[in-house]
PADREN-409458 format. One line per field, with one value per residue (C-alpha): residue number from 1; residue in one letter; z, y, x. Coordinates in steps of 0.1 Angstrom, whole numbers, plus 5000, padded with zeros to 4 digits. Layout:
N
num <- (NUM_...)
residuo <- (A_...)
up <- (Z_...)
north <- (Y_...)
east <- (X_...)
% end
This chain:
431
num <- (1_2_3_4_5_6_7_8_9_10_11_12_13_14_15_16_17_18_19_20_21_22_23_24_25_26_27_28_29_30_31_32_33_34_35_36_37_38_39_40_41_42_43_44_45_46_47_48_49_50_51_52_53_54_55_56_57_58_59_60_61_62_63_64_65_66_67_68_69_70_71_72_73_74_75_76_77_78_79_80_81_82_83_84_85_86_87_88_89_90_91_92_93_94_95_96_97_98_99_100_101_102_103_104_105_106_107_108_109_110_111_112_113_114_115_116_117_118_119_120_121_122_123_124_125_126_127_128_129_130_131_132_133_134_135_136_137_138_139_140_141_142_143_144_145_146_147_148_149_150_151_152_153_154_155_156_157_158_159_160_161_162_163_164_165_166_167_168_169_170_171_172_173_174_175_176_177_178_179_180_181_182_183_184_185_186_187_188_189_190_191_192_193_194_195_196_197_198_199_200_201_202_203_204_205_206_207_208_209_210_211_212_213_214_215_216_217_218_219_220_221_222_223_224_225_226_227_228_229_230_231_232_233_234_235_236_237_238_239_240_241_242_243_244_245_246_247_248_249_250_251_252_253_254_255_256_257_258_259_260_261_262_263_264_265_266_267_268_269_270_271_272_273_274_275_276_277_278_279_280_281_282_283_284_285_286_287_288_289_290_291_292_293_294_295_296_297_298_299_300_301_302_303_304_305_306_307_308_309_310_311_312_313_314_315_316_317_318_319_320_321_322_323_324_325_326_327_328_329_330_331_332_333_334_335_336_337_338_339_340_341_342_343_344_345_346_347_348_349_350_351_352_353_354_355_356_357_358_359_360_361_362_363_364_365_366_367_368_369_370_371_372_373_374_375_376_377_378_379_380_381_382_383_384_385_386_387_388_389_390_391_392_393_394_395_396_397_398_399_400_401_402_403_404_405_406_407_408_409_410_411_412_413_414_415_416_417_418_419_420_421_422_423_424_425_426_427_428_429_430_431)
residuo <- (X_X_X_X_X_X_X_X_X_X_X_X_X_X_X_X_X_X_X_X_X_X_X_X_X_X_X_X_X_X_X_X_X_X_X_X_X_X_X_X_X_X_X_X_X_X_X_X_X_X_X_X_X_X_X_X_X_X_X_X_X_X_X_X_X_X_X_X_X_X_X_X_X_X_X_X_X_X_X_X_X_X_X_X_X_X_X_X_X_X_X_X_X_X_X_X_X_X_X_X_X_X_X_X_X_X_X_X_X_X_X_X_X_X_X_X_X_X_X_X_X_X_X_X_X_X_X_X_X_X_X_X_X_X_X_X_X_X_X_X_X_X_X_X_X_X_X_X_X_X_X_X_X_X_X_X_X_X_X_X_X_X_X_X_X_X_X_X_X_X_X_X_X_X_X_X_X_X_X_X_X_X_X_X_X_X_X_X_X_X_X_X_X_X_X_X_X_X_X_X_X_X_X_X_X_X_X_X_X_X_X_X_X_X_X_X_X_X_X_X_X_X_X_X_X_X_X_X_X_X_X_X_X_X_X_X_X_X_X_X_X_X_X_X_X_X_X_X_X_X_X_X_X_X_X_X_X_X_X_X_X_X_X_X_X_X_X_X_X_X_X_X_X_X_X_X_X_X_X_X_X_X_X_X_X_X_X_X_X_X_X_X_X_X_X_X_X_X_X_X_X_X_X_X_X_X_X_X_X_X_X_X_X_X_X_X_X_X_X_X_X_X_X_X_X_X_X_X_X_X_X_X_X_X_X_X_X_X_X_X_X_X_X_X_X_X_X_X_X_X_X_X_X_X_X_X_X_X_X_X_X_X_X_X_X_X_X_X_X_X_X_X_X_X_X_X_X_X_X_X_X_X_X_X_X_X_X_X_X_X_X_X_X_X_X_X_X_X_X_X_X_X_X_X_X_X_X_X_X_X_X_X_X_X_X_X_X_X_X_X_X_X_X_X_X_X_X_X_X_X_X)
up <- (5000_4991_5012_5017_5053_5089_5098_5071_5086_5121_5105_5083_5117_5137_5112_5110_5143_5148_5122_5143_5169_5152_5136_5169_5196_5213_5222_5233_5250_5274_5283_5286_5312_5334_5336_5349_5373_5393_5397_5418_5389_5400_5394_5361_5348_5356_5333_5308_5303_5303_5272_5255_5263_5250_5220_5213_5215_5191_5167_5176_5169_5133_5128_5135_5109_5088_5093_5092_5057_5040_5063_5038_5008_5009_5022_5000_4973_4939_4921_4941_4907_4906_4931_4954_4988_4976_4950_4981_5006_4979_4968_5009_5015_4984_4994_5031_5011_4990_5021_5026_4993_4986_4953_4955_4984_4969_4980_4953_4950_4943_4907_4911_4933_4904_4877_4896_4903_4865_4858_4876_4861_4826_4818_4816_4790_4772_4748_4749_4759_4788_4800_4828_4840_4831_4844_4810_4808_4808_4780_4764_4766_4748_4722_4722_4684_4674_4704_4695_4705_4679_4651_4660_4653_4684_4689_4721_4735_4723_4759_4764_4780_4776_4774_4765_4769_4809_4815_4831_4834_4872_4878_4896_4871_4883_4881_4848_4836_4849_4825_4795_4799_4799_4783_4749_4716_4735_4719_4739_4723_4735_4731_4720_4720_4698_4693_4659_4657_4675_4681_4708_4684_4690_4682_4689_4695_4699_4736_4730_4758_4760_4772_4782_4789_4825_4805_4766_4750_4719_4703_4687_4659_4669_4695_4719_4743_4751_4779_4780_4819_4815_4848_4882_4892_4910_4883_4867_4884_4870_4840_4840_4851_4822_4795_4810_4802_4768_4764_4781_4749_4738_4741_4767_4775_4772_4799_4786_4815_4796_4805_4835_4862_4890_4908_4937_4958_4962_4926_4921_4949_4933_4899_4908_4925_4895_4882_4916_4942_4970_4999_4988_4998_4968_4984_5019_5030_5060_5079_5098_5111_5090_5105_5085_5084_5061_5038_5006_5001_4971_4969_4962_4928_4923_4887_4884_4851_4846_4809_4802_4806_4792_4810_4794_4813_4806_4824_4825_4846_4883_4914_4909_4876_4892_4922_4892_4871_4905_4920_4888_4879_4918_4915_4882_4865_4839_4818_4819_4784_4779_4795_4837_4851_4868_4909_4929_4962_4981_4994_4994_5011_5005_5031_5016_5029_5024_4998_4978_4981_4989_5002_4992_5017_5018_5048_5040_5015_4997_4991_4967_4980_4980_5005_4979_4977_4941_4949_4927_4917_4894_4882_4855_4828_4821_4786_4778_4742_4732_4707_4676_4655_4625_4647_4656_4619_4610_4643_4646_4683_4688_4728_4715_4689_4710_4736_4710_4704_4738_4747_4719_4737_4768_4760_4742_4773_4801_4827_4828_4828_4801_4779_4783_4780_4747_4734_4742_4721_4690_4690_4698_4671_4683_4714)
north <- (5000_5033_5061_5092_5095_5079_5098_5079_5047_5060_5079_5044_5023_5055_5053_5016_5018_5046_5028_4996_5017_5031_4997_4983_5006_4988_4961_4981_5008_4978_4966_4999_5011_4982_4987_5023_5012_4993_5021_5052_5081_5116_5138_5150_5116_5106_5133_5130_5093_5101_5121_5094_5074_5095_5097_5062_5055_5082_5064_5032_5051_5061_5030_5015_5041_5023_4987_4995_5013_4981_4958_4976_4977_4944_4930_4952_4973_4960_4946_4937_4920_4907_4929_4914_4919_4931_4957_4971_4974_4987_5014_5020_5027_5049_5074_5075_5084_5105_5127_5143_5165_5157_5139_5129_5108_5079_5040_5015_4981_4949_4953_4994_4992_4969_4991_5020_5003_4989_5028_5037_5006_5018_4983_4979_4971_4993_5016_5038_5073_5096_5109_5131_5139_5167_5171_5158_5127_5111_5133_5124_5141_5125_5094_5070_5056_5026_5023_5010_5045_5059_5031_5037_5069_5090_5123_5143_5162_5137_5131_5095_5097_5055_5027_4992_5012_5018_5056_5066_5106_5106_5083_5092_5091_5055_5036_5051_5039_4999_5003_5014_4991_4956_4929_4934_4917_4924_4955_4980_5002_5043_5066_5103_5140_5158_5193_5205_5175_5182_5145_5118_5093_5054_5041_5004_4999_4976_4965_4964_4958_4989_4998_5030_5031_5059_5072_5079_5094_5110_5136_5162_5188_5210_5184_5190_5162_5150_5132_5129_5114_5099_5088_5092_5053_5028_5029_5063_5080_5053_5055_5090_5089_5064_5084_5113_5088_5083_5119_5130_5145_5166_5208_5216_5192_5197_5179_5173_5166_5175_5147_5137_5131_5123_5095_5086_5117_5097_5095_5131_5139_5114_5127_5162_5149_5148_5185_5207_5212_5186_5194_5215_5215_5203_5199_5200_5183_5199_5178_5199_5233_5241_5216_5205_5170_5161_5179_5160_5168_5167_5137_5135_5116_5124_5136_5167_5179_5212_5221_5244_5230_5235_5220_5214_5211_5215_5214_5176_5178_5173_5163_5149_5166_5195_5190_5186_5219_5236_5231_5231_5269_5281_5272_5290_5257_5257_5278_5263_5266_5256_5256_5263_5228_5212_5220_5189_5203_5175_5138_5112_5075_5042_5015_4980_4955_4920_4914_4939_4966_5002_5033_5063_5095_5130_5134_5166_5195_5195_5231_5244_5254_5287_5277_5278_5254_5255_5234_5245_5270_5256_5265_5287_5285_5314_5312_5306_5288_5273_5249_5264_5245_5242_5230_5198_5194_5191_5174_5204_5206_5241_5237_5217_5239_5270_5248_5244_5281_5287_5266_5277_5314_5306_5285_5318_5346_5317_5340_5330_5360_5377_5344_5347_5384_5374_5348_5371_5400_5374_5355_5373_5355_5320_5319)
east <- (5000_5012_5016_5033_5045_5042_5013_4990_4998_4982_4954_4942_4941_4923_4899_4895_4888_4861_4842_4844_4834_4801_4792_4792_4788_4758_4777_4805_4786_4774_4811_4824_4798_4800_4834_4829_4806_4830_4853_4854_4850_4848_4815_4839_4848_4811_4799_4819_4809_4771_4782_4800_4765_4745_4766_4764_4731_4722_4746_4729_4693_4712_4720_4689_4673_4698_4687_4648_4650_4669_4646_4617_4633_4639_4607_4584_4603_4583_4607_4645_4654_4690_4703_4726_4739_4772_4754_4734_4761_4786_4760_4756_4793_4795_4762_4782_4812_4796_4779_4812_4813_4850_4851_4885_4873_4855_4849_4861_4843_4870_4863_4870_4899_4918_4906_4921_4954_4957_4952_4983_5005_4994_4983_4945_4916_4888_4882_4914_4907_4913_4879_4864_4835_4810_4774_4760_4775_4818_4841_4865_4896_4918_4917_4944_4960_4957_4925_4891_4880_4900_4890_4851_4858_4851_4864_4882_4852_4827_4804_4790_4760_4749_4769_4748_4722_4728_4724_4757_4751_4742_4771_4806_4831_4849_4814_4811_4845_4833_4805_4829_4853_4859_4876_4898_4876_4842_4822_4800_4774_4777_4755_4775_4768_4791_4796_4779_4752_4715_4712_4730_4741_4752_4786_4796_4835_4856_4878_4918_4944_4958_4998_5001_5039_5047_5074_5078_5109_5126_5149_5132_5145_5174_5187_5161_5146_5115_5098_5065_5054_5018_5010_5031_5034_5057_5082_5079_5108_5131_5119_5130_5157_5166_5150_5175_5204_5191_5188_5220_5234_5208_5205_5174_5145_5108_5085_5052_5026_4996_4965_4985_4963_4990_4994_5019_5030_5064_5069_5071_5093_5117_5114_5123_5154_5169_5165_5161_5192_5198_5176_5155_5121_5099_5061_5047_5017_4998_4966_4938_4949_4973_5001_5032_5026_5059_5079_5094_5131_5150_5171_5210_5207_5245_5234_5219_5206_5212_5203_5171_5137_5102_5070_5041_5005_4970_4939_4940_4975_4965_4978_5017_5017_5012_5036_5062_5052_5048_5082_5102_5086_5092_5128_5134_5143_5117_5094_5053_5039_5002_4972_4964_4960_4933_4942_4939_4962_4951_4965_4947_4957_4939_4927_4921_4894_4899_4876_4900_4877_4893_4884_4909_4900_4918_4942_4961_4970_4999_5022_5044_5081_5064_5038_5009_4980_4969_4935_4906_4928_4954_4987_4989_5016_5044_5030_4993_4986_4957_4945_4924_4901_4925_4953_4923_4918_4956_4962_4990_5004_5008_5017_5046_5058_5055_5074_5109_5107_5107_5134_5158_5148_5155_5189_5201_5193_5194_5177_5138_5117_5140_5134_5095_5092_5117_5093_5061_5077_5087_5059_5033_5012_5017_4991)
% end
């Protein structure tokens, strides 16, 4: 289990057990104030456990409420149908989850939790596309090549609003995903509104194994290199760190973190290692009331890279991704070209049930070297470009291009702000 510092280990098993506590607490509250009655409390102590009593059996009257409402449902609802026990307790733990208003806090069923971790491996099944979600329905952000997405020819903004004919538009946006998904060579039918038509539309496509490597590379024109860091799992900072071999001889390096949606808090922390100065702070996390809970170091990698470097983020780069962006800007090391990212500044750990079930729950904030928390807020690049519709049509990557000139800029002057203001003066045009 990942997590990011000592503290999540005690706040997982403090939590186990105050739900423990409220699942049981009529057989507990019995024991416990037995107990107290054999002892010689003071009038203060005395009080004080009249309060805890009176706490409990209002949590035992909630739970009761609880009982008597599935007690119904079950006895007299129409038509149960094939729901089972799991489906029912499942869709209880997720409304409880739910009641706290925090969507980054969400309870994952077995089949969830493995979807979620073959996410973060980069190794999983379905249609190929990044999506999110929107009130209408799940977009989709971004289409894979070579996907079955991509063959049934669906487009990046395209919103799915069915899928088999199961209306997925009220759904959170990992229940939707189990309903698009599923097993390479079978098909699922989904139902599209698309920008331009005044009709949904159904298109049937076709499941592929998809391998979505953490880390791609390559030299680019001019002997610039490029790393592009899709997701922030186990083995993405040593992925980087051997795509910086590979690209050891080249002049600058542009970081492309655009639809990166983060990943493991660790995983950035090691990554920046290799570009910002030993010991440096490169995120903080703080729990309730402001309290430094850890700070994140840079590590002595005994290789520093010290060329000039370009990030590139959109508003699909969260969490890690934005860690990255955010410390490597603070610490003058790179220019941010793009779009202002998503702003997810908060942790979250996971707690595991045996049935392979997980509930993920936020436990801190997370802070730039700067002591900003970017949550809802976002980070916003040096240099703001955006994609038009001709740049769609001849799949031209403007973010990229703009990217090289910037880089070959800020090679040439060396000090940051007088690169940008350079670029902004030349290139005026390009945004």
């Amino acid at each position: 289990m990942k997590q990011t510092n000592n503290f999540s280990t005690y706040f997982i098993i403090s939590l186990t057990f105050f739900l423990l506590g409220f699942l049981t607490s009529l057989s507990l509250a019995d024991s416990t104030f037995l107990s107290v009655g054999k002892t010689q409390k003071t009038s203060v102590e005395s009080e004080k456990n009249k309060q805890i009593e009176k706490t409990n059996v209002k949590k035992q009257l909630e739970l009761s409420k609880y009982w008597e409402v599935y007690n119904i449902l079950k006895s007299q609802y129409y038509d149960i149908g094939e729901v089972s026990e799991q489906e029912l307790l499942d869709s209880s733990i997720k409304g409880l989850v739910k009641g706290f208003g925090d969507k980054h806090t969400e309870y994952l069923s077995t089949k969830e939790t493995t979807s979620f971790e073959e996410h973060l491996q980069g190794d999983f099944e379905g249609i190929g596309a990044v999506v999110n979600k929107t009130d209408y329905g799940v977009v989709l952000e971004m289409i894979f090549e070579g996907s079955g997405a991509k063959e049934a020819g669906l487009q990046k903004g395209d919103i799915v609003t069915k899928a088999n004919n199961i209306d997925i538009v009220d759904m959170d946006l990992t229940e939707a995903i189990e309903k698009i998904k599923g097993p390479a060579g079978t098909k699922v039918t989904l139902e599209i509104i698309r920008e331009g038509k005044f009709e949904p539309f159904s298109v049937e496509v076709t499941r592929k194994k998809i391998d979505i490597p953490s880390v791609e590379h390559k030299k680019l024109d001019n002997n610039i290199g490029y790393i592009k860091i899709n997701t922030f799992g186990e083995h993405t900072a040593n992925d980087v760190v051997k795509s910086l071999v590979e690209l050891k001889d080249t002049k600058g390096l542009i970081i492309d973190l655009r639809n990166n949606g983060g990943g493991y808090l660790e995983s950035a922390g090691a990554i920046l290692s290799n570009f910002i100065e030993t010991g440096k702070v490169v995120v903080t996390t703080k729990v309730k009331g402001g309290v430094i809970d850890d700070q994140v170091k840079s590590a002595n990698t005994g290789n520093k890279y010290t060329g000039k470097i370009v990030v590139l983020i959109n508003e699909n780069s969260a969490s890690a991704s934005e860690i990255t962006a955010g410390a490597l800007k603070e610490y003058d090391k790179a220019i941010l070209v793009g779009k202002k990212s998503y702003g997810k500044g908060s942790v979250q750990i996971p707690h595991y049930f045996k049935d392979g079930s997980m509930v993920k729950f936020t436990v801190a904030k997370w802070f730039t070297p700067k002591d900003k928390n970017i949550d809802k807020e976002g980070i916003h690049p040096d240099i703001e470009v955006d994609f038009t519709e001709e740049d769609f049509e001849k799949k031209y990557d403007r973010q990229l291009e703009v990217a090289k000139k910037v880089l070959e800029i800020f090679k040439q002057k060396d000090a940051k702000q007088l690169s940008i203001d350079s670029y902004k003066e030349k290139f005026s045009n390009d945004k």
